[in-house]
C-alpha positions as CSV (number, residue, x, y, z in Angstrom):
1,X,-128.0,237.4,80.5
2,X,-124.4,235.9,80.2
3,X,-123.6,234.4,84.1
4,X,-121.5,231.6,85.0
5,X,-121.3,229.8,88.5
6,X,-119.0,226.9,89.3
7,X,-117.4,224.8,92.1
8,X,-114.1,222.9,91.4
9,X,-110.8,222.4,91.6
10,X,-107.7,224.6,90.3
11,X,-105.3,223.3,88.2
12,X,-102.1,223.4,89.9
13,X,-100.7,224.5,86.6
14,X,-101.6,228.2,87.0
15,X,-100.5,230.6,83.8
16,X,-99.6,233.8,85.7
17,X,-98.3,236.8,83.0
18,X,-98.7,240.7,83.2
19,X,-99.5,242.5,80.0
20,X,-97.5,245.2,78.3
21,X,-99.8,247.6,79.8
22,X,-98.8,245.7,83.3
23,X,-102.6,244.2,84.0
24,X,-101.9,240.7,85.5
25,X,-103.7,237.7,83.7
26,X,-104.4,234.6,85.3
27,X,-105.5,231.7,83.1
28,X,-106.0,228.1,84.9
29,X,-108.5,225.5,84.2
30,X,-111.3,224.4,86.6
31,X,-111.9,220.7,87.6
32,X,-115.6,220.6,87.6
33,X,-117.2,217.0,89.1
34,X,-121.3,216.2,87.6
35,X,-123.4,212.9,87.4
36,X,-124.9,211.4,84.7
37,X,-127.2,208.3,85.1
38,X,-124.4,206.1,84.2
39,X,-121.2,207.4,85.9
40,X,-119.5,210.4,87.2
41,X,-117.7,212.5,84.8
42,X,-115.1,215.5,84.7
43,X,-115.2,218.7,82.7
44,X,-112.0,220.8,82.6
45,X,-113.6,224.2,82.0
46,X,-110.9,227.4,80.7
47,X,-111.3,230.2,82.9
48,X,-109.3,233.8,82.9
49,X,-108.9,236.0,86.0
50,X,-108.1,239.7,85.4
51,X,-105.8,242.4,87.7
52,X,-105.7,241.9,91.8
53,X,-108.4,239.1,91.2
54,X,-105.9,237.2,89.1
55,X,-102.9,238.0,91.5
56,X,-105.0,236.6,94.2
57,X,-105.6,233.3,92.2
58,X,-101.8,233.3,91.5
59,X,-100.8,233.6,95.2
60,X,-103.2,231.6,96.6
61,X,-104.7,229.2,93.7
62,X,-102.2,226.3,93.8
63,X,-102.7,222.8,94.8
64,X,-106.2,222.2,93.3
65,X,-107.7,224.3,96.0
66,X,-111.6,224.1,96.0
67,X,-113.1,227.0,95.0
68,X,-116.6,228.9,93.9
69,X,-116.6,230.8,90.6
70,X,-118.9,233.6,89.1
71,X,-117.9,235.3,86.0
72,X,-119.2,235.4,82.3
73,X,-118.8,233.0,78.7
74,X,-116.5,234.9,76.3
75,X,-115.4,233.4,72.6
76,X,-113.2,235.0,71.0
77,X,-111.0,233.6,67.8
78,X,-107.5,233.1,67.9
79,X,-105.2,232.3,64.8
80,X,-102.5,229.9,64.8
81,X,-99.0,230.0,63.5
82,X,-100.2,227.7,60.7
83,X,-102.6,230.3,59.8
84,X,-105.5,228.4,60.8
85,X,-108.2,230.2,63.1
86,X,-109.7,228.4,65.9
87,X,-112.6,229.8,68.6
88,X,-112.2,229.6,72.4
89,X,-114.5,229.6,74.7
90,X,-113.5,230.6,78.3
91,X,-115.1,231.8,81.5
92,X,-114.1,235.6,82.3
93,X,-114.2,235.4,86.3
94,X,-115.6,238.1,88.1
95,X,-116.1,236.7,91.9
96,X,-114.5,233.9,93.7
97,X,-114.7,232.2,96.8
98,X,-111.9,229.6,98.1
99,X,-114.1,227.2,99.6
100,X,-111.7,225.0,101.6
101,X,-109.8,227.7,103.5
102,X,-112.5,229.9,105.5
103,X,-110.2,233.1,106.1
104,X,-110.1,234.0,102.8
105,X,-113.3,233.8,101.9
106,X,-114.9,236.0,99.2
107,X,-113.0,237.5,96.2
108,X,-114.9,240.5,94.1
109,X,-113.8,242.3,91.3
């Protein structure tokens, strides 16, 4: 089973494009806030938001707004203009919920 859930904060630098195939693409990072026994810590997590999902994260998705996210891990390798290859992991995002502004609510693709 490949499932991710998260609640943080969106980057305020949102990467909006539309393939040549005209799919939007949304790819923002996610602030995500845990504990360890000695202090609290941040993780900035890649994440990737497909067609009216992504357009909705575009529109909507600025200004760190709070949100909940459910989607999948996906690596894939990418290969630099030096030539040198280099993995990325990212969360494919299939649901999301903006947490701090109730009429929206719930976003399924």
């Amino acid at each position: 089973m490949n499932k991710v859930f998260l609640v943080g904060n969106l980057s305020p630098d949102l990467d909006m494009r539309v393939t040549l195939n005209g799919k939007a693409i949304c790819s923002f990072s996610l602030t995500v806030n845990f504990k360890t026994r000695v202090r609290e810590e941040t993780d900035a997590i890649d994440c990737v938001a497909w067609d009216t999902l992504a357009e909705l994260i575009g529109q909507e998705g600025k200004d760190g707004r709070r949100v909940a996210i459910e989607g999948r891990l996906h690596t894939r390798q990418l290969e630099g203009a030096d030539g040198q290859r280099r993995k990325v992991t990212e969360v494919v995002v299939r649901d999301v919920e903006f947490l701090d502004r109730p009429g929206l609510g719930r976003v399924s693709q």
